[in-house]
N, C-alpha and C positions, 0 to 999 in steps of 0.2 A: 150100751146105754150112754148117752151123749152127755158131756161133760155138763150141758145145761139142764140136764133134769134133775141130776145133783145137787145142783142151784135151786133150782125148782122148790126140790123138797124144803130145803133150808128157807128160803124164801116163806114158804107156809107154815113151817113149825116155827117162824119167828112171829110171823102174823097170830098164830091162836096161841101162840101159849106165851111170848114175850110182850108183845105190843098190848093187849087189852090190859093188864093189871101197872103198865106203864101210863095208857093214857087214864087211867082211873085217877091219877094222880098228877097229871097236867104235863105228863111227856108229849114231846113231837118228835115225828118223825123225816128226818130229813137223809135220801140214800138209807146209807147202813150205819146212821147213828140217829138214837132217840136223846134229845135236850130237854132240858128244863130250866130256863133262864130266870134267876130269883134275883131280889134285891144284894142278899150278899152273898152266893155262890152260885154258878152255875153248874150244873148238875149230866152228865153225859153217860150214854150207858152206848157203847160201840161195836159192832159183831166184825170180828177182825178175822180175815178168811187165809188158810196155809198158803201161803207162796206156790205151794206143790202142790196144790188140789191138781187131779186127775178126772179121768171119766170114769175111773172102776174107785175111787174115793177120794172123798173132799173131808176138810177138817177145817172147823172152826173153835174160836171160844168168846167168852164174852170178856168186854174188859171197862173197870169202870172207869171215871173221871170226875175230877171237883175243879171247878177254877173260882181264885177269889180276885174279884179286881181290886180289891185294898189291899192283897198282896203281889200283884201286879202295878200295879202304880209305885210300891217304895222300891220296886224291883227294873227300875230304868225300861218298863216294858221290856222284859226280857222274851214274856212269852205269846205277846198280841204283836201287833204291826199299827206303828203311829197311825194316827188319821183315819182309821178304818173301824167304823161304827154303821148302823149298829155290827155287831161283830159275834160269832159263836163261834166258839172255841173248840178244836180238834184232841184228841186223845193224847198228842204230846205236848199241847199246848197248856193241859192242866197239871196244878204245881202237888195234887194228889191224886197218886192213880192203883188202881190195885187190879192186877187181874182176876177172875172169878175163882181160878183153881185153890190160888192160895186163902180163900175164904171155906173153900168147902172141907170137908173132915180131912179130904187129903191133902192139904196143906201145902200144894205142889201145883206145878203149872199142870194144866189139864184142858184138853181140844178134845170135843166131838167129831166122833167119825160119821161119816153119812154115807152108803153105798146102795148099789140099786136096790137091796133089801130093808133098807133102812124105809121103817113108817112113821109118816110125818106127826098125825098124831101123839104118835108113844114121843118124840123126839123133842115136840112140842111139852107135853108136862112132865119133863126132865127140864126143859128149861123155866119154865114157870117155877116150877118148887126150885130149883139151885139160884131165881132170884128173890125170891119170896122170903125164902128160908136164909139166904147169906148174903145176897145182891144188897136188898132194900134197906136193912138193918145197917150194913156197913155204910150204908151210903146217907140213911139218916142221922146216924152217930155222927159222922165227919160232916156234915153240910154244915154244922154250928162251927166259927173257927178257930173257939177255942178247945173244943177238939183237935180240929184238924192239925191242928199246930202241935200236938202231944202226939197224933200219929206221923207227923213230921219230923219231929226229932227223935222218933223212935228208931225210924229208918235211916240216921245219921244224916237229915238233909236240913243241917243246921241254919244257913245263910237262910233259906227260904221261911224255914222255921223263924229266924231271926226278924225276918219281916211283918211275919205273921203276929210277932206281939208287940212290934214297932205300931203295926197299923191298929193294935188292941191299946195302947199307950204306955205299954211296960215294958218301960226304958232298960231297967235292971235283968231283965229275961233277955231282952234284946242284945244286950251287951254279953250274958255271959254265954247264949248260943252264939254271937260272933268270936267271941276268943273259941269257943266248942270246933267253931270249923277252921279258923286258923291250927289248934294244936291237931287236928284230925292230918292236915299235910305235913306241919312242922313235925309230925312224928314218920312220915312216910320216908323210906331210904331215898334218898333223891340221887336215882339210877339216871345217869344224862337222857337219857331217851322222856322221862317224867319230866327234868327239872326246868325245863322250860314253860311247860302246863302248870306245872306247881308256884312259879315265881308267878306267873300272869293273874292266878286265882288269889293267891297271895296280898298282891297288887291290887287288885280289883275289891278283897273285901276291907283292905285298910280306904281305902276312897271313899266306897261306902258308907263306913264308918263314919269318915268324917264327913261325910257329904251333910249324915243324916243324924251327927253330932253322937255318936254313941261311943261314951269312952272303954277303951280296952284294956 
């Protein structure tokens, strides 16, 4: 069975069981990722395929995405490209991403397999209920962002975090997730191979700082 009927399937069990409860809610679909472009986040849900698909099995899984442009603008465009409007943002382009496994009971990265036995239907409300049931939830919880900023610092991604309630206007959050990701290096062994990364990020969040006046 040819490598492309494996695609095939996948293709189909994305269409009836993924895409209808996405477009009910004003997703689109562009390639292999569905958007949803809002006032203050944009919203991306991506079907990101193994490296290693084969003809006798393919593996995929879902992976989400939130992008905020209030936290991309105090973020020196770190993660769009000047001048390039309008603009949708790719899967590592947003500043909160979570993949699907770590939302479902197993708490672990997790890939569908598809083989020529695999039925698209059945493959289909396996993905439907794994976004219904853990996709949509996570994703309407974080699309507010002052959520998202509590799931940001949760995952120790202070500086972004840090923007996040620069751009909410609370200075004092702001300031003390920047000292958060400063002492998070200042505490790392600085092994020569590191210390050059370390001093550069170092650098870069006292700038910041002052660029954006937040005392440390």
């Amino acid at each position: 069975m040819p490598r492309s009927a494996l695609a095939k399937t996948i293709v189909e069990a994305v269409k009836r069981g993924l895409a209808p409860p996405l477009r009910e809610i004003g997703f689109r679909k562009t390639g292999t990722n569905f958007y949803q472009l809002t006032s203050e986040s944009n919203k991306l849900v991506h079907i990101q395929s193994s490296q290693w698909n084969s003809a006798s099995l393919s593996r995929f899984t879902i992976e989400l995405g939130i992008y905020f442009p209030s936290i991309d603008g105090l973020m020196d465009q770190q993660f769009t490209r000047k001048g390039t409007l309008p603009w949708s943002p790719k899967i590592f382009n947003c500043q909160l991403r979570r993949r699907i496994g770590l939302l479902l009971p197993i708490n672990r990265d997790f890939w569908w397999e598809v083989t020529p036995a695999t039925d698209a239907n059945h493959l289909a409300t396996e993905l439907a209920q794994a976004w219904q049931s853990y996709g949509a939830p996570w994703m309407n919880r974080n699309s507010n962002l002052g959520a998202a900023v509590l799931d940001l610092e949760a995952q120790s991604l202070y500086w972004v975090a840090a923007a996040g309630r620069l751009s909410m206007g609370e200075r004092e959050q702001a300031s003390r997730l920047a000292r958060a990701f400063i002492e998070s290096f200042t505490k790392q062994a600085a092994h020569p191979a590191n210390a050059e990364l370390i001093e550069k990020h170092l650098t870069n969040i006292h700038r910041w700082c002052a660029t954006h006046k937040i005392k440390l």
